[in-house]
mmCIF file of the N, C-alpha and C atoms, coordinates in Angstrom:
data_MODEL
# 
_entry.id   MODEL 
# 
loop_
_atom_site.group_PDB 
_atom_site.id 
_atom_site.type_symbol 
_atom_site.label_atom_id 
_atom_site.label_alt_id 
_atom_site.label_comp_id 
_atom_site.label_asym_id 
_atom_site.label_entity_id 
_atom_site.label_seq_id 
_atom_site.pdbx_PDB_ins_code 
_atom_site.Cartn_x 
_atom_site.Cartn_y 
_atom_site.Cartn_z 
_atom_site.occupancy 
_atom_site.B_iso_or_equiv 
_atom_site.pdbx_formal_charge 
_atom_site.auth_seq_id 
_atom_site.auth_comp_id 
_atom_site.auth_asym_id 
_atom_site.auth_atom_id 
_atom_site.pdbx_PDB_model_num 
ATOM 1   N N  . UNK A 1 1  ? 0.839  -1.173 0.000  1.00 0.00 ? 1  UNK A N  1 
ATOM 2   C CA . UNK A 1 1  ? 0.000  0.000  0.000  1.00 0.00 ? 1  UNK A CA 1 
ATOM 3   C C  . UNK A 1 1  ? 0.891  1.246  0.000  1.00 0.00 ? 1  UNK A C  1 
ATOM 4   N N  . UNK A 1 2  ? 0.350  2.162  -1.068 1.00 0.00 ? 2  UNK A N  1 
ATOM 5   C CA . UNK A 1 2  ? 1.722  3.607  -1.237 1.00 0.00 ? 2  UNK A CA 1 
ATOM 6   C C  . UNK A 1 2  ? 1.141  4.468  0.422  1.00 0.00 ? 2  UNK A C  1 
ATOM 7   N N  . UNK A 1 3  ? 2.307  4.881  0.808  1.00 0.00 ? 3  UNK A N  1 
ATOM 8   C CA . UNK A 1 3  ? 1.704  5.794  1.873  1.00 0.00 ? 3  UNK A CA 1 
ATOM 9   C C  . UNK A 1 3  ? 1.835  7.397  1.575  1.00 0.00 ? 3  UNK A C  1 
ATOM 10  N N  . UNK A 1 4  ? 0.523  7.743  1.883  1.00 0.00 ? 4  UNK A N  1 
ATOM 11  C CA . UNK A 1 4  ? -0.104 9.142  1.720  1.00 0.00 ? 4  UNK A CA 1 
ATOM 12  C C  . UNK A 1 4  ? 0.845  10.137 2.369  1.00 0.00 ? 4  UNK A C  1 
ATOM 13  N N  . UNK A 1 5  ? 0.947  11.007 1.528  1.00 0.00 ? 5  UNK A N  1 
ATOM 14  C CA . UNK A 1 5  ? 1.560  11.892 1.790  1.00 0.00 ? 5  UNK A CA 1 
ATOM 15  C C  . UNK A 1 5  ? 1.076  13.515 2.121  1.00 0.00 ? 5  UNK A C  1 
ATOM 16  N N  . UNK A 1 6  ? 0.954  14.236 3.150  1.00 0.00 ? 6  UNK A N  1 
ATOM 17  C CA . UNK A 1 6  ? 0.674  15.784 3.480  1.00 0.00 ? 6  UNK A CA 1 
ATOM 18  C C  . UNK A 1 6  ? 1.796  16.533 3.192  1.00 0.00 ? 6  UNK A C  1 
ATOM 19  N N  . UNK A 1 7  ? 1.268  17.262 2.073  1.00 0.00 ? 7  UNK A N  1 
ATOM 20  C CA . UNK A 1 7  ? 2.345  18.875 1.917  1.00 0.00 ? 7  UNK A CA 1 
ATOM 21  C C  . UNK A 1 7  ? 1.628  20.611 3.139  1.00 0.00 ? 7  UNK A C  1 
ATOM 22  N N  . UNK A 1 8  ? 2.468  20.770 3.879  1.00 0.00 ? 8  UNK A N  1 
ATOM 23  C CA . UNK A 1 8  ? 1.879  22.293 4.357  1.00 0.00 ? 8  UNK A CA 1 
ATOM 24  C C  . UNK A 1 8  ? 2.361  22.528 4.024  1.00 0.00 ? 8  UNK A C  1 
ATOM 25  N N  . UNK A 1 9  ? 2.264  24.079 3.508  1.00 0.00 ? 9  UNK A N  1 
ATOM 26  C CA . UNK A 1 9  ? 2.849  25.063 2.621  1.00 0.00 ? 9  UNK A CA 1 
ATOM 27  C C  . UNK A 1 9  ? 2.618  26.300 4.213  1.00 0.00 ? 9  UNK A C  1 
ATOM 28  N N  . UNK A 1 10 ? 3.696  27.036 4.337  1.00 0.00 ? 10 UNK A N  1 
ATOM 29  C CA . UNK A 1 10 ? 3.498  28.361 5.202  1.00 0.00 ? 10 UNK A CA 1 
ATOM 30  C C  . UNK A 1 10 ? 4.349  29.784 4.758  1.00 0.00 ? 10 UNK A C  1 
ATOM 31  N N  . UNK A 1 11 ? 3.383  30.457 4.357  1.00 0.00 ? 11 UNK A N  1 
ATOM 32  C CA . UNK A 1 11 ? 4.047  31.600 3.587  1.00 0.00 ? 11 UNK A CA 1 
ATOM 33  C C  . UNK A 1 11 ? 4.678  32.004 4.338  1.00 0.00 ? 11 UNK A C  1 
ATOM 34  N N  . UNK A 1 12 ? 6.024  32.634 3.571  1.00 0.00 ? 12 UNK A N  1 
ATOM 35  C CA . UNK A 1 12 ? 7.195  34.132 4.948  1.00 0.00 ? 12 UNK A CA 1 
ATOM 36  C C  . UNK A 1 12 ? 6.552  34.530 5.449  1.00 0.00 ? 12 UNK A C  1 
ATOM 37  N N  . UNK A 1 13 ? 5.605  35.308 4.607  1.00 0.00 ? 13 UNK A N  1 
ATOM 38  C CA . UNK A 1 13 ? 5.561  36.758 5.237  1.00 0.00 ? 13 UNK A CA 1 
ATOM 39  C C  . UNK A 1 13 ? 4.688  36.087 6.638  1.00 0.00 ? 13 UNK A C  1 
ATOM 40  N N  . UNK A 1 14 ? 4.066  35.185 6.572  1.00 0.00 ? 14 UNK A N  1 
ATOM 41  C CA . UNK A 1 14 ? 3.020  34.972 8.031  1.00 0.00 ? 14 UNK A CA 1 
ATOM 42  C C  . UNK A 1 14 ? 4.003  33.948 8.950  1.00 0.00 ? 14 UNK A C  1 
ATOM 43  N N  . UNK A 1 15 ? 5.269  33.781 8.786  1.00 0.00 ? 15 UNK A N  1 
ATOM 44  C CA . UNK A 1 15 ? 6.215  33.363 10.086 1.00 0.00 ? 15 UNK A CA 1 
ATOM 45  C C  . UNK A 1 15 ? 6.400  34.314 11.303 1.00 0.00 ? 15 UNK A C  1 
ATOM 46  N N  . UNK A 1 16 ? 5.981  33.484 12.436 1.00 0.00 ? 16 UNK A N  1 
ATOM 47  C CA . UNK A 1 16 ? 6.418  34.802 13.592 1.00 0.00 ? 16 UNK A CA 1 
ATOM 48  C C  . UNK A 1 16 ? 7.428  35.642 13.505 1.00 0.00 ? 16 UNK A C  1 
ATOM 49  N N  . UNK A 1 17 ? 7.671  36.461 14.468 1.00 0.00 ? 17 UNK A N  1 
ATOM 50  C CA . UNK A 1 17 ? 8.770  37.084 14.760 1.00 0.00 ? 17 UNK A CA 1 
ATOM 51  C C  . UNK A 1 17 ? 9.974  36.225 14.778 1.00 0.00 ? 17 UNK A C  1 
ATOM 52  N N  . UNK A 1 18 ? 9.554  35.197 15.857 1.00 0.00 ? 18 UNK A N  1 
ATOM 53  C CA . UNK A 1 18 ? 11.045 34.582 16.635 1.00 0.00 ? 18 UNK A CA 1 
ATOM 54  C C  . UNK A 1 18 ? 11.570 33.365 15.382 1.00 0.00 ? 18 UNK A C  1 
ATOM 55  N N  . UNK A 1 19 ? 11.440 33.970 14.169 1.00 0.00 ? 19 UNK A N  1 
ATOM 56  C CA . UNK A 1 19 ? 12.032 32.980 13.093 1.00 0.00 ? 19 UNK A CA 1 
ATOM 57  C C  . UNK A 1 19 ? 12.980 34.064 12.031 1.00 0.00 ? 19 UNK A C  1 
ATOM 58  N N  . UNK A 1 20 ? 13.740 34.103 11.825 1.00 0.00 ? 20 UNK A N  1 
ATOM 59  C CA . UNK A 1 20 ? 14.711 34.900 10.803 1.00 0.00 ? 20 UNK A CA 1 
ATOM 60  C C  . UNK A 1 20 ? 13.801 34.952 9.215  1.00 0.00 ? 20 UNK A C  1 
ATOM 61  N N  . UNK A 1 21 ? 12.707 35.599 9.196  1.00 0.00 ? 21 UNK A N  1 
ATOM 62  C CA . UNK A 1 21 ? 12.292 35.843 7.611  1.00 0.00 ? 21 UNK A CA 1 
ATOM 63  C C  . UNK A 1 21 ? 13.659 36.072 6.579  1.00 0.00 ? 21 UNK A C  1 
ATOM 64  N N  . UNK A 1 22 ? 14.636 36.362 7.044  1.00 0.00 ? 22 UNK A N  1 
ATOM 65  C CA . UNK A 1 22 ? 15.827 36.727 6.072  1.00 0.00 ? 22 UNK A CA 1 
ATOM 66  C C  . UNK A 1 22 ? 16.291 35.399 5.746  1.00 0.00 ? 22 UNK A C  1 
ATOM 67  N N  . UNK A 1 23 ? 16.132 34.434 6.392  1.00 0.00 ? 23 UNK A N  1 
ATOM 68  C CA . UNK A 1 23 ? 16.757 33.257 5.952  1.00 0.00 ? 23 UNK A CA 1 
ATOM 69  C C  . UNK A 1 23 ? 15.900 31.771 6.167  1.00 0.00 ? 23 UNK A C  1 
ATOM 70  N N  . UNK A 1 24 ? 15.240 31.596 5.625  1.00 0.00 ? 24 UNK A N  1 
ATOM 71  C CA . UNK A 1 24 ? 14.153 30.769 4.876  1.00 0.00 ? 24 UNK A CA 1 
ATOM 72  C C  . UNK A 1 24 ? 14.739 29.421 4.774  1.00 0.00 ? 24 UNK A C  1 
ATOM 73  N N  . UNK A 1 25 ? 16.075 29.088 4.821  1.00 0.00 ? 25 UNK A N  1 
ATOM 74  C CA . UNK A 1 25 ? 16.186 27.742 4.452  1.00 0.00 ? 25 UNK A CA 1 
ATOM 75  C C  . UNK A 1 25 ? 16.700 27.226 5.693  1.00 0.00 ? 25 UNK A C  1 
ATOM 76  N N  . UNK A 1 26 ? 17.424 28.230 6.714  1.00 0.00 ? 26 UNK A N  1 
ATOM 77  C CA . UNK A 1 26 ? 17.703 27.807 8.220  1.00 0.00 ? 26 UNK A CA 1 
ATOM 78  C C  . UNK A 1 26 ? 16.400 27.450 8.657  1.00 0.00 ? 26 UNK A C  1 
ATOM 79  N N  . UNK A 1 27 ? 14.947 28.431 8.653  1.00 0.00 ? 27 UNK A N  1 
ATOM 80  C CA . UNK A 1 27 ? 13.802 28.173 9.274  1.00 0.00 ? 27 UNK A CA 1 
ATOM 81  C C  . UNK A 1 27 ? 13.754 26.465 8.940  1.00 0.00 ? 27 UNK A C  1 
ATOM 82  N N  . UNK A 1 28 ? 13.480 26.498 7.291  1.00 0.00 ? 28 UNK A N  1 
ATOM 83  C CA . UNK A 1 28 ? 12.941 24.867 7.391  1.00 0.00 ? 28 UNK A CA 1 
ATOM 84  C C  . UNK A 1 28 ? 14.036 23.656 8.133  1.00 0.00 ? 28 UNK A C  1 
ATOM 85  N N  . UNK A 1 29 ? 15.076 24.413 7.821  1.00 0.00 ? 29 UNK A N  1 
ATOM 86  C CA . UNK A 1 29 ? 15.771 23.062 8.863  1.00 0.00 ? 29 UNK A CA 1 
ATOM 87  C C  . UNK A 1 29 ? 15.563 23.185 9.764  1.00 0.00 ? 29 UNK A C  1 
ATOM 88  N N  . UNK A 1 30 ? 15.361 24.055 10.430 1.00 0.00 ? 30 UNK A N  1 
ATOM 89  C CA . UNK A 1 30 ? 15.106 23.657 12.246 1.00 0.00 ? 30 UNK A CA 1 
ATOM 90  C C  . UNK A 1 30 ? 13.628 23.446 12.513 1.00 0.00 ? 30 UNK A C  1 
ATOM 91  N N  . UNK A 1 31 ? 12.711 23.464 11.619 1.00 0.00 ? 31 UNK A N  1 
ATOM 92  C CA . UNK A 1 31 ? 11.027 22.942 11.403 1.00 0.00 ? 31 UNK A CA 1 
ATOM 93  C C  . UNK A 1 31 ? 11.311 21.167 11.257 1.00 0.00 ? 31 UNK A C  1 
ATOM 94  N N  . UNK A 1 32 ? 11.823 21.027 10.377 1.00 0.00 ? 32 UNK A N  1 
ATOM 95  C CA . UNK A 1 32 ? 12.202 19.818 10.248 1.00 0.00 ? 32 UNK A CA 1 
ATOM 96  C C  . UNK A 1 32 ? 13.033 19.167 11.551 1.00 0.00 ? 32 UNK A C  1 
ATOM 97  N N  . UNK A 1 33 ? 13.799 19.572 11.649 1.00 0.00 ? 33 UNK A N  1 
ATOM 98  C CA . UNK A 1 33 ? 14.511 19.141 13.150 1.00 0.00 ? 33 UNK A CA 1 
ATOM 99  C C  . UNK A 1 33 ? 13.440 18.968 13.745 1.00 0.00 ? 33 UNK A C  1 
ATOM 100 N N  . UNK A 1 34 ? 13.329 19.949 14.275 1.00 0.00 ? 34 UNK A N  1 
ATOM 101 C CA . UNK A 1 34 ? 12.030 19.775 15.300 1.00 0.00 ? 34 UNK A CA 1 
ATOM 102 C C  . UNK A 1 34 ? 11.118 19.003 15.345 1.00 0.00 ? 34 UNK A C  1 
ATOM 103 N N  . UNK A 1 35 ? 10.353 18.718 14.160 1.00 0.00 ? 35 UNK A N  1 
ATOM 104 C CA . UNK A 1 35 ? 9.362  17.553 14.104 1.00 0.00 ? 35 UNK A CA 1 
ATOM 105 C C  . UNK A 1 35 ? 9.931  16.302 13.764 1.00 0.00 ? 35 UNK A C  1 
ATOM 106 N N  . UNK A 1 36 ? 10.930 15.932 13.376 1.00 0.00 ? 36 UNK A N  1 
ATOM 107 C CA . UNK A 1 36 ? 12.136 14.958 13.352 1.00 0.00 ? 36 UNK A CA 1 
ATOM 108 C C  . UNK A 1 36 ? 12.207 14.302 14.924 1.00 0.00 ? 36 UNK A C  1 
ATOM 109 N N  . UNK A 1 37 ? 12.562 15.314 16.081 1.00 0.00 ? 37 UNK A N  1 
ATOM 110 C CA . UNK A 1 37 ? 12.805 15.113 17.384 1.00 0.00 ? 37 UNK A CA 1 
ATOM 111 C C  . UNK A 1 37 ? 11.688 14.458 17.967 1.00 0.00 ? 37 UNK A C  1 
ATOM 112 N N  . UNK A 1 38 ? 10.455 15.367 17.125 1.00 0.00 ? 38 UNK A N  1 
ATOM 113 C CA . UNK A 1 38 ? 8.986  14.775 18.022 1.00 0.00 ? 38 UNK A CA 1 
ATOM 114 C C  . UNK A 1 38 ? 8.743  13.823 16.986 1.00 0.00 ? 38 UNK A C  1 
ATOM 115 N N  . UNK A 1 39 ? 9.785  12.609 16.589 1.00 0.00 ? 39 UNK A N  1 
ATOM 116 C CA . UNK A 1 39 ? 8.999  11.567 15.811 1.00 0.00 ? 39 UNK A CA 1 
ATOM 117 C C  . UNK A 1 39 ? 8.320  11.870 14.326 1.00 0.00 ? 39 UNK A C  1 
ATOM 118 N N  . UNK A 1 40 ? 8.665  12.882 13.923 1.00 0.00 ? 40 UNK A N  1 
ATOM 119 C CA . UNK A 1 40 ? 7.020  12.939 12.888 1.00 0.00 ? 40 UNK A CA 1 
ATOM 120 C C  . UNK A 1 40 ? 8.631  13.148 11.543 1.00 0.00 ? 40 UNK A C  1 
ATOM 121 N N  . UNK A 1 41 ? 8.222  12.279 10.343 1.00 0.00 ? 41 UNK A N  1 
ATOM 122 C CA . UNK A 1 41 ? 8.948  11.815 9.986  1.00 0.00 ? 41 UNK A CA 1 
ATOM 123 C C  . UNK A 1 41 ? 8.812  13.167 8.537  1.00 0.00 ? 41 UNK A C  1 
ATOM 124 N N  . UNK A 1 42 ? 9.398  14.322 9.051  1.00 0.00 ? 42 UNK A N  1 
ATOM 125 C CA . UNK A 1 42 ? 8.816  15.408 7.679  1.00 0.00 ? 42 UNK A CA 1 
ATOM 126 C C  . UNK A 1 42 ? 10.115 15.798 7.007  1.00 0.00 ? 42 UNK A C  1 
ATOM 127 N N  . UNK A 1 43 ? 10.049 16.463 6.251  1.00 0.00 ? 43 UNK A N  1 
ATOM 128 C CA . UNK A 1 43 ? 11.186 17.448 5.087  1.00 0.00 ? 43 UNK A CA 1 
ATOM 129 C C  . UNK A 1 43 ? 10.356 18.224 4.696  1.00 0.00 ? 43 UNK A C  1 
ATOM 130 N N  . UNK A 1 44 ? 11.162 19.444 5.328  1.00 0.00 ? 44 UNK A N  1 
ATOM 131 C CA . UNK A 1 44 ? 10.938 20.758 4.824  1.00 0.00 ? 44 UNK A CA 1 
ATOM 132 C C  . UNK A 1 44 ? 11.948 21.509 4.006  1.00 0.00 ? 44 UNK A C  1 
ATOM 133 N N  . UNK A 1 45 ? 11.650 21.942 3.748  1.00 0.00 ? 45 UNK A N  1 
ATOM 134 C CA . UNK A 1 45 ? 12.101 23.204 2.499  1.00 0.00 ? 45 UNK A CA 1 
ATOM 135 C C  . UNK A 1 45 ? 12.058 24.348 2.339  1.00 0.00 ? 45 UNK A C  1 
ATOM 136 N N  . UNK A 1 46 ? 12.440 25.349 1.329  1.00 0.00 ? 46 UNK A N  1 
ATOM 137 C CA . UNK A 1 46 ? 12.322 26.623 1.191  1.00 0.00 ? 46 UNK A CA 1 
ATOM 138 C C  . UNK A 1 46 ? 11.751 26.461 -0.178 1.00 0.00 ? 46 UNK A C  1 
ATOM 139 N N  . UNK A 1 47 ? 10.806 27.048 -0.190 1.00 0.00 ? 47 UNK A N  1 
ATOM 140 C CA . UNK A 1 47 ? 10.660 27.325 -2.035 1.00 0.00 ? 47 UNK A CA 1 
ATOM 141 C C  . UNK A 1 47 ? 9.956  28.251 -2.121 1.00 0.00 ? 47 UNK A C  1 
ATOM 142 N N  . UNK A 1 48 ? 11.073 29.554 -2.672 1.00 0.00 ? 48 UNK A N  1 
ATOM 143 C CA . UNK A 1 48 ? 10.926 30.784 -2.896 1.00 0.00 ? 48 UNK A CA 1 
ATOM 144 C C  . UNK A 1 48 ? 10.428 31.676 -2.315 1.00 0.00 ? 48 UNK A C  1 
ATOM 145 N N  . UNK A 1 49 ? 8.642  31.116 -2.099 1.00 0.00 ? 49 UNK A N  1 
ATOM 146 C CA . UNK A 1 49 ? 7.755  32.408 -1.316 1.00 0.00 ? 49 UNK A CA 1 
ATOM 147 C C  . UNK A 1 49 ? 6.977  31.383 -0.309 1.00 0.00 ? 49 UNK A C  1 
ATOM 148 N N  . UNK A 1 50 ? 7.307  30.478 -0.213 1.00 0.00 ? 50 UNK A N  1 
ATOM 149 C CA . UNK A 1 50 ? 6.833  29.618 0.978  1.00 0.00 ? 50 UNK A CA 1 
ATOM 150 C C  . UNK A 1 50 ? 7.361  28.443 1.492  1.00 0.00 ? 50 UNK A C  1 
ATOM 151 N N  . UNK A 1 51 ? 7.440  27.699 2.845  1.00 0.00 ? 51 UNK A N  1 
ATOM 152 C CA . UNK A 1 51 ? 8.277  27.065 3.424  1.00 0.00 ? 51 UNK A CA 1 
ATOM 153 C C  . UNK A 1 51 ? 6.993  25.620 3.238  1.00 0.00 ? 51 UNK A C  1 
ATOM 154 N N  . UNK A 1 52 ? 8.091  24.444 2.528  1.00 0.00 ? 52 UNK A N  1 
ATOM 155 C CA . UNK A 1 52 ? 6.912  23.487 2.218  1.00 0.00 ? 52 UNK A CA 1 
ATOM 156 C C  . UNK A 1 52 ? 7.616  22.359 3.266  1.00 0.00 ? 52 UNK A C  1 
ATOM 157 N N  . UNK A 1 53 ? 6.229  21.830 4.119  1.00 0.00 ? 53 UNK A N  1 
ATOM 158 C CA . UNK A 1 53 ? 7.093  20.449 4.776  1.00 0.00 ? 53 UNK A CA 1 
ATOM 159 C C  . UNK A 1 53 ? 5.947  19.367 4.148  1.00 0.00 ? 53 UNK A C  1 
ATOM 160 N N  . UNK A 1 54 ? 6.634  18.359 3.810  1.00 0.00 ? 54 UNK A N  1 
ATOM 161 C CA . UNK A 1 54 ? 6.189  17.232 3.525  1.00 0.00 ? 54 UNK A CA 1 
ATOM 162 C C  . UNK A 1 54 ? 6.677  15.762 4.558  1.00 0.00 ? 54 UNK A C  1 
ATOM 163 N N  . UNK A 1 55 ? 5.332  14.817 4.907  1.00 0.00 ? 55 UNK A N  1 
ATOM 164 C CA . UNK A 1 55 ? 5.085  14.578 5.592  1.00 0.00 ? 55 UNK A CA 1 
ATOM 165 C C  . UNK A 1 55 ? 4.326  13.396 5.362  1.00 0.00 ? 55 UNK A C  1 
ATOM 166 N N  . UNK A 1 56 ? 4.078  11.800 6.260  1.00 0.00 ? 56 UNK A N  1 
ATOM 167 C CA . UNK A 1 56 ? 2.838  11.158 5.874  1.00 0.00 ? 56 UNK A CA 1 
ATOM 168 C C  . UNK A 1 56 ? 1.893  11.345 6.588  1.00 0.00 ? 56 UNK A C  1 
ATOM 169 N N  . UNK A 1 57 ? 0.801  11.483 6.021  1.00 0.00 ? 57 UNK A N  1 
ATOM 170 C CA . UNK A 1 57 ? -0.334 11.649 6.282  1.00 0.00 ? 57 UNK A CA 1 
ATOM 171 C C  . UNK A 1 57 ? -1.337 11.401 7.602  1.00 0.00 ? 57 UNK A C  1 
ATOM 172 N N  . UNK A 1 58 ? -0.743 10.173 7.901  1.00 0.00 ? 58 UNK A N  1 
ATOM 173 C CA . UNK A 1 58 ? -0.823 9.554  9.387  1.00 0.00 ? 58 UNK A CA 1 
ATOM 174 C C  . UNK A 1 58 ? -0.322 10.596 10.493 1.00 0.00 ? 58 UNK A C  1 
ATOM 175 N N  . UNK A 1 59 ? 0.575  11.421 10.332 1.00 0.00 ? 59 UNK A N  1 
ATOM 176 C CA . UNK A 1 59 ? 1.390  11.856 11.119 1.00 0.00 ? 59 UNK A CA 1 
ATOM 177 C C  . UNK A 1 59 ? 1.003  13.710 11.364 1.00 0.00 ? 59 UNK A C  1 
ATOM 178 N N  . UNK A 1 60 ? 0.206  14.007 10.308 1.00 0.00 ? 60 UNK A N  1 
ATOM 179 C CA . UNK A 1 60 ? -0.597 15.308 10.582 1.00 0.00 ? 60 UNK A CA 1 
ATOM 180 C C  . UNK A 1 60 ? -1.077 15.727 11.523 1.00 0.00 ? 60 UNK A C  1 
ATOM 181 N N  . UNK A 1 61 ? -1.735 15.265 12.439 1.00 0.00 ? 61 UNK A N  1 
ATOM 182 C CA . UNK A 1 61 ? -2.857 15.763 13.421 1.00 0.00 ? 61 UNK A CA 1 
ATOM 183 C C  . UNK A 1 61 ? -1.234 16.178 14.650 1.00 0.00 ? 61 UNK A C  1 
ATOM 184 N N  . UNK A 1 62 ? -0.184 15.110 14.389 1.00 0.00 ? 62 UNK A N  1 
ATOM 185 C CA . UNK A 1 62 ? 0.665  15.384 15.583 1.00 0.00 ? 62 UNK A CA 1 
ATOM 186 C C  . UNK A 1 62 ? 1.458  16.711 15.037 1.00 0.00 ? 62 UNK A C  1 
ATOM 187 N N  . UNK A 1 63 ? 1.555  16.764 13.588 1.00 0.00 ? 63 UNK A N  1 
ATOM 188 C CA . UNK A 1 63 ? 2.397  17.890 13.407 1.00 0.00 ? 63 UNK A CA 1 
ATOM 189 C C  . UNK A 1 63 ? 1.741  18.996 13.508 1.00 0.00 ? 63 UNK A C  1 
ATOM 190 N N  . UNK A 1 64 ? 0.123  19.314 13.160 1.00 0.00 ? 64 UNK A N  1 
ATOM 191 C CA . UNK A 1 64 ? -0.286 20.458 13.182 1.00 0.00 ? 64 UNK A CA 1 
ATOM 192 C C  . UNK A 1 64 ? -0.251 20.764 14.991 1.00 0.00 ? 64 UNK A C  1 
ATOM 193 N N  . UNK A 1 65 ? -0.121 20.226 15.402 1.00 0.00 ? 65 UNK A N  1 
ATOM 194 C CA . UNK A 1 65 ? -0.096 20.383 17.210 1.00 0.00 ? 65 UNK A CA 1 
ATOM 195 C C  . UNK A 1 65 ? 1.256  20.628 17.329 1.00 0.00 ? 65 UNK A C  1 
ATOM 196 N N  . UNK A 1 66 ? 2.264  20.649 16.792 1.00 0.00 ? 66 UNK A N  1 
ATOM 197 C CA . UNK A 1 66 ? 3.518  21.290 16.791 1.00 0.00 ? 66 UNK A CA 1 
ATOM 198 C C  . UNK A 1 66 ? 3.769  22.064 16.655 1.00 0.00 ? 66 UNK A C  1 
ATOM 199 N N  . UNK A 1 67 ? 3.235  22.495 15.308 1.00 0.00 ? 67 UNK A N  1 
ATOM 200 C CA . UNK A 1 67 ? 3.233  23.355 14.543 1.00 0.00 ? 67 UNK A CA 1 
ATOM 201 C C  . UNK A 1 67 ? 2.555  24.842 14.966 1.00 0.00 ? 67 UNK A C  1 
ATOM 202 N N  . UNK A 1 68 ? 1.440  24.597 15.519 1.00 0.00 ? 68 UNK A N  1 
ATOM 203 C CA . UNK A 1 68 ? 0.312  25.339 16.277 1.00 0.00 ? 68 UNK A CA 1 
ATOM 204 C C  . UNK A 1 68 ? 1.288  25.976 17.623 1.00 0.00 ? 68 UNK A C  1 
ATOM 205 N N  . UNK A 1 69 ? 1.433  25.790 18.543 1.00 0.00 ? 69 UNK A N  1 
ATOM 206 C CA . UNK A 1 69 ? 1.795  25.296 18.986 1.00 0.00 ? 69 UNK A CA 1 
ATOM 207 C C  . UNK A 1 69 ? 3.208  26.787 19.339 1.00 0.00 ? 69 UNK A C  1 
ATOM 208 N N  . UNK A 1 70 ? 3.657  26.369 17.999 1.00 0.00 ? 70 UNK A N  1 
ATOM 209 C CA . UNK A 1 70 ? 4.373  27.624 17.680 1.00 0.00 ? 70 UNK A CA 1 
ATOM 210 C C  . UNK A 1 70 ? 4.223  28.594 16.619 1.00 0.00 ? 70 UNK A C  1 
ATOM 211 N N  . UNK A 1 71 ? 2.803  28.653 16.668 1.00 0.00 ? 71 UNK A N  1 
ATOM 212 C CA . UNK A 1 71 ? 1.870  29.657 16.076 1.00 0.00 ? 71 UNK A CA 1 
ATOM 213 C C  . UNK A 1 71 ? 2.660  30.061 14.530 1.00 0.00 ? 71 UNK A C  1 
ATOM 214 N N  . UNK A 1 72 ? 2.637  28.970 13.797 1.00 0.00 ? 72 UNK A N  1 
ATOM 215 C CA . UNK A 1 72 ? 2.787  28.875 12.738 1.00 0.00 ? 72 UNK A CA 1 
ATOM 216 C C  . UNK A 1 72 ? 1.687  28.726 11.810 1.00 0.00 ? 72 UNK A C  1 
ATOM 217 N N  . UNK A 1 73 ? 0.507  27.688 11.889 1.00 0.00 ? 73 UNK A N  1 
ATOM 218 C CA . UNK A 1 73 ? -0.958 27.541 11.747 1.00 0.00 ? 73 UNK A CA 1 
ATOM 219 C C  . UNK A 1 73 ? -1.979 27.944 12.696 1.00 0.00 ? 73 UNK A C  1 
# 
């Protein structure tokens, strides 16, 4: 069975403060870290005008509570 995959997409301009908007590709690595640490098996990215993490599908409900969390969604 293929396993499902979740893309979030989170534009710059709506990243908090406490994230460097100047540097977009440090943010996704330490997004990724982070949900890496809490188990959730994602890759994030920079692409261009928004920070994409990809993710399986199963594993959503824990990332948006991460994610939230640190008022990202």
């Amino acid at each position: 069975m293929p396993l499902a995959i979740t893309t979030i997409r989170i534009d710059h301009a709506t990243l908090p403060e406490q994230f460097d908007r100047s540097r977009p590709e440090t943010v996704a690595a330490a997004l990724e870290a982070d949900l890496r640490d809490h188990g959730i098996k994602a890759e994030a990215s920079d692409v261009i005008s928004h920070l994409k993490i990809e993710l399986p599908t199963s594993q959503l409900a824990a990332a948006c509570t991460l994610l939230a969390d640190q008022h990202l969604i």
